[in-house]
N, C-alpha and C positions, 0 to 999 in steps of 0.2 A: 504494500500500500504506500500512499502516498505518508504517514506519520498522524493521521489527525489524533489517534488517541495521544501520541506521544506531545504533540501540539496542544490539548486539550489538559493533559494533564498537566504538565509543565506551568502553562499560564493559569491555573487554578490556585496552584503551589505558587504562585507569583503573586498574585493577587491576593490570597492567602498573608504572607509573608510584608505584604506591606501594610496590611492591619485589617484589611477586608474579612465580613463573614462570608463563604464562600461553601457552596455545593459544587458537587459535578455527579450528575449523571448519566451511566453507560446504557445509553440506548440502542448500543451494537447488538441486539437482542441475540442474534446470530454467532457473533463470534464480540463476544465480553473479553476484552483484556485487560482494562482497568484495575482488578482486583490483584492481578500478578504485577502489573505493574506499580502496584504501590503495596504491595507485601498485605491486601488483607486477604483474610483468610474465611472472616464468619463475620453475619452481624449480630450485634448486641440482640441484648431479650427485646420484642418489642414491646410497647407501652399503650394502655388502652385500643387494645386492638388495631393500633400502628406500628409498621414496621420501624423501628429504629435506623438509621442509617449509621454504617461502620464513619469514623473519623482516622484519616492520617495523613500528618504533616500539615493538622490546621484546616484540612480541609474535609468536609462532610461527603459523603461516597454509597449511591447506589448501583446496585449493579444487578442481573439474570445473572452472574457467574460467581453473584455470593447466594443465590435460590437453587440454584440444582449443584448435581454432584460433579464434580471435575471430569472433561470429557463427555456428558453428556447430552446428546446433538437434542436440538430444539426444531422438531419438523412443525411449522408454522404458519398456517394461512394468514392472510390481511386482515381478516378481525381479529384473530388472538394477540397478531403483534400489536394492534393500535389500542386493547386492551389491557397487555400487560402495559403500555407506555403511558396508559391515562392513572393506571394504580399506582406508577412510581410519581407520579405527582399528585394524587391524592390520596395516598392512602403512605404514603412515610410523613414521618415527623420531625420534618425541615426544620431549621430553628430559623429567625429570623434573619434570613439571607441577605447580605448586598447583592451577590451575582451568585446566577444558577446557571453553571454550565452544562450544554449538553452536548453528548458529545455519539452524533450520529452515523447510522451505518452507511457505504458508500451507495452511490446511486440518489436517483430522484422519485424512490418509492416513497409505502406505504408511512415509516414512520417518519417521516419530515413533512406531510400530510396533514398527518394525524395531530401531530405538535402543532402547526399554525393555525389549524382547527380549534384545537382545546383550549390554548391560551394565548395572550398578548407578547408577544416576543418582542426585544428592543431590536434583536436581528438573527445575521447568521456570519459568519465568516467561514471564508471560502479559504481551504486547505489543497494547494497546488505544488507539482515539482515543476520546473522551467521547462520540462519538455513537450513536446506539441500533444500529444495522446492524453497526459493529462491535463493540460489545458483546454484541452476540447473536452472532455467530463466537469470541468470545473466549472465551465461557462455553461456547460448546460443546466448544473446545480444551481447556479448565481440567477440565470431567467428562469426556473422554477418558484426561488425565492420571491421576486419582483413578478411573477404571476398573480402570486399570492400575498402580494401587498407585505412581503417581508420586507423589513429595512436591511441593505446589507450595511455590515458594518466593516468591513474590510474584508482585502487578499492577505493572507502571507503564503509567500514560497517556503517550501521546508528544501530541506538537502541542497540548496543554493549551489554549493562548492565545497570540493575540499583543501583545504589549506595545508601542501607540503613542507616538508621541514625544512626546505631552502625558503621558506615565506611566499613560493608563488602559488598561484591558485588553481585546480584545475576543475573546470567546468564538466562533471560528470554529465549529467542531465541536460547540456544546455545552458543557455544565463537571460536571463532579462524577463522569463516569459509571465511571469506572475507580477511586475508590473507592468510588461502591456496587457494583461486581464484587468486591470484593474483599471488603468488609461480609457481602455474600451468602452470597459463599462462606466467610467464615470465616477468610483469608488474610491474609498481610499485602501493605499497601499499600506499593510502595518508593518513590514517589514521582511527580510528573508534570514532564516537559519543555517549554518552550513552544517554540514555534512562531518559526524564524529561518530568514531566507531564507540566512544563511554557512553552515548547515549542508548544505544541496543544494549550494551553488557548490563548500563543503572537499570534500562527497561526490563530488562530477562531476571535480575537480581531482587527489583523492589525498590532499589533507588534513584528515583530520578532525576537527573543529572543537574538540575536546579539545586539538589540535594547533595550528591556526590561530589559535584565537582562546581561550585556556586560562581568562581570566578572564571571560568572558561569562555571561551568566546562564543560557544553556542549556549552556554549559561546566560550570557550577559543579554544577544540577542536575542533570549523566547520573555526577558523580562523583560524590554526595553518594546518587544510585540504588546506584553500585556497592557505596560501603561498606556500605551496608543488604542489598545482597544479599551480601556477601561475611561479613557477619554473620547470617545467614540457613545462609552455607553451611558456616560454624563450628556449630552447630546442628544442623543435619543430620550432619555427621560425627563428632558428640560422639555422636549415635545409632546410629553405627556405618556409617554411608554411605559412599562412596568421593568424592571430592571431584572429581563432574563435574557441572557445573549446564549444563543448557541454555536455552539463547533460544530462546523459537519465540511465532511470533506466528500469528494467528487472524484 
């Protein structure tokens, strides 16, 4: 994939970490990686007939991959996904959130739908690598949103570049292409992340590299994404929006 969970979770722990109340919810109902990537394991007892949601590194965490057993497949039609996705918003016991991140499955299905349906969204942010393939998914994500009278609230490119130990950089994917998605459409750009191999080892491990490794340069970047969207989502809510941004990549 293109990185949204790791985008998703990253700037949650961002926002988190700057004083923010902060949720994120894994709405990858299909394939939940949330929970390994932030080491939890189980949720709390729940509370009056509410789920509790797991807390780590500050931040609140729902997920289908802390409800069923490790491994096993979730065969799902479009009402049970848009069902289980309306319980995890009402039926846990949120605390009072600044930002509720959500962090979606790829594609311009059912549960991206199902979310601009149920509630007021301040947006979406579009999760792109610089190469044409996926920026062609991305844009198709970004006019589904703007269908639907989503606000977006930015692009960010993940895996940008990687940065050799002689300091130059080498364009894996391509370069530029998530801000001309963003040019196009008119959006703002939040920014682009390069390309580190500690970020798959924090994500495989449990610690995510905001965590691991704070001052790195893709550290520095997914937090310097967040302020922009977190500014982004002052904006939207000075227009009268309810302060729930979502991640979902394309």
């Amino acid at each position: 994939g293109v990185g949204k969970s790791t985008v998703s979770v990253n700037v949650a722990i961002a926002l988190a970490q700057s004083g923010a109340r902060v949720g994120l919810m894994d709405a990858d109902i299909y394939g939940p990686n949330v929970p390994t990537m932030m080491v939890i394991e189980k949720l709390p007892p729940p509370k009056a007939n509410k789920i509790t949601p797991a807390k780590a590194y500050g931040v609140e965490v729902i997920s289908m991959g802390l409800l069923v057993k490790p491994g096993q497949p979730l065969i799902w039609r479009g009402p049970m996904l848009n069902s289980a996705i309306r319980q995890f918003l009402s039926d846990v016991e949120w605390s009072e959130l600044d930002y509720l991140i959500i962090d979606l499955p790829p594609g311009t299905g059912d549960a991206a739908l199902s979310l601009a349906q149920a509630l007021p969204l301040s947006g979406a942010v579009i999760v792109t690598l610089p190469q044409l393939v996926s920026l062609e998914d991305a844009s198709r994500g970004l006019n589904m949103f703007k269908q639907l009278e989503v606000p977006i609230l930015g692009v960010v490119e993940n895996m940008s570049y990687l940065e050799l130990p002689d300091g130059t950089r080498m364009d894996v994917f391509g370069s530029g292409g998530g801000m001309q998605l963003a040019l196009g459409a008119q959006v703002p750009f939040l920014g682009q992340a390069p390309m580190d191999p500690n970020v798959r080892i924090g994500g495989d491990s449990g610690k995510p590299i905001l965590v691991s490794e704070p001052d790195s340069p893709v550290a520095k970047s997914l937090r310097e994404i967040a302020e922009k969207l977190a500014a982004q989502v002052s904006v939207a809510a000075l227009g009268g929006m309810n302060e729930l941004p979502i991640n979902i990549v394309e």
